[in-house]
C-alpha positions as CSV (number, residue, x, y, z in Angstrom):
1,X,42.3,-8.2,35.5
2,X,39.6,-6.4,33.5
3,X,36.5,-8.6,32.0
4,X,34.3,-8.3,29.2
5,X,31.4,-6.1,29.8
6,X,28.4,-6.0,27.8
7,X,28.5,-2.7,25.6
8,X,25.5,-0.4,26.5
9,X,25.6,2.0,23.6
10,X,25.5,-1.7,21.1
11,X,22.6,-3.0,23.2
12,X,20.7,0.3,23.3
13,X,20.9,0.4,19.2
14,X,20.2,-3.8,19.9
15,X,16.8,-2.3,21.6
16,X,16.1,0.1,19.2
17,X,15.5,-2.0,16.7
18,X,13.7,-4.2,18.3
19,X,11.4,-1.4,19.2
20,X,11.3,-1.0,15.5
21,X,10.5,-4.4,14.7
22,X,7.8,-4.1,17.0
23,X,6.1,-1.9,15.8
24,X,6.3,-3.2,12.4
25,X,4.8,-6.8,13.9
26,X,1.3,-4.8,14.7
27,X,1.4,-2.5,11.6
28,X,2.0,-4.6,8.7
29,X,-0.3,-7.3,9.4
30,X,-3.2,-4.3,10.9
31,X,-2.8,-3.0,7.6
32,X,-3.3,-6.7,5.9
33,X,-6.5,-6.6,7.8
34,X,-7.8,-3.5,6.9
35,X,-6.9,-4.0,2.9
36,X,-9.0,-7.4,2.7
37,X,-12.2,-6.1,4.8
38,X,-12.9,-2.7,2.5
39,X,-14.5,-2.7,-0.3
40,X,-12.6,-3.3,-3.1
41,X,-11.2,-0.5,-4.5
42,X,-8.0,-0.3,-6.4
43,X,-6.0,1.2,-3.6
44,X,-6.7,-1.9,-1.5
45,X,-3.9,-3.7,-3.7
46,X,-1.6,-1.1,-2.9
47,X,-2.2,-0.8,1.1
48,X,-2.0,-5.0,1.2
49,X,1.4,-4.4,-1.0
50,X,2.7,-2.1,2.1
51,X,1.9,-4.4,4.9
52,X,3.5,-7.0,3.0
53,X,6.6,-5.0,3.0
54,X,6.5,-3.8,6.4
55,X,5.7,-7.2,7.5
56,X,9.0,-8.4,5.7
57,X,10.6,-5.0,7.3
58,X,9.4,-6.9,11.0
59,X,10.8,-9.9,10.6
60,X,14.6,-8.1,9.2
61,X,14.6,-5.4,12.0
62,X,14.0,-7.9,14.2
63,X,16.9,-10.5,13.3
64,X,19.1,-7.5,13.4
65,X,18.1,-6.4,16.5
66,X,18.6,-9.1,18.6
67,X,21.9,-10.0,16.5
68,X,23.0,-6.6,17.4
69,X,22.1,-7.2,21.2
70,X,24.5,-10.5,20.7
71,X,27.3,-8.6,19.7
72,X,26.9,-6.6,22.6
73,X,26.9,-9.1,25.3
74,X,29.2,-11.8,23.6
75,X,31.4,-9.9,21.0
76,X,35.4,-9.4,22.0
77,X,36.5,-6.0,22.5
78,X,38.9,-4.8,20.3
79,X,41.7,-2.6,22.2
């Protein structure tokens, strides 16, 4: 009788974008940071607009990542 195993090649992707998301958690809101402590200058607005979307960028690569990890461990194998 053969069980379900989790998939490895799903939960490396799983990883992966967690990694992503990671990254994006220590960007976006660095950038934030750096955009209100300047001086004003007009490209401050645009920097803060970027963080803002990486930011959002963490917080969707990170639902999908550890959904994606889920699907590996807990998802039925189709044959």
């Amino acid at each position: 009788m053969e069980t379900d195993r989790t998939n490895k090649d799903v939960l490396l992707k799983g990883v992966k974008l967690l990694g992503i998301a990671l990254a994006c958690m220590f960007t976006g809101p660095i950038l934030a940071y750096i955009s209100q402590t300047k001086l004003k200058t007009p490209i401050d607005n645009v920097v803060l607009i970027i963080a803002i979307i990486i930011c959002c960028l963490a917080l969707f690569f990170g639902f999908k990542g550890i959904n994606t990890i889920l699907d590996s461990m807990f998802k039925k194998k189709i044959k």
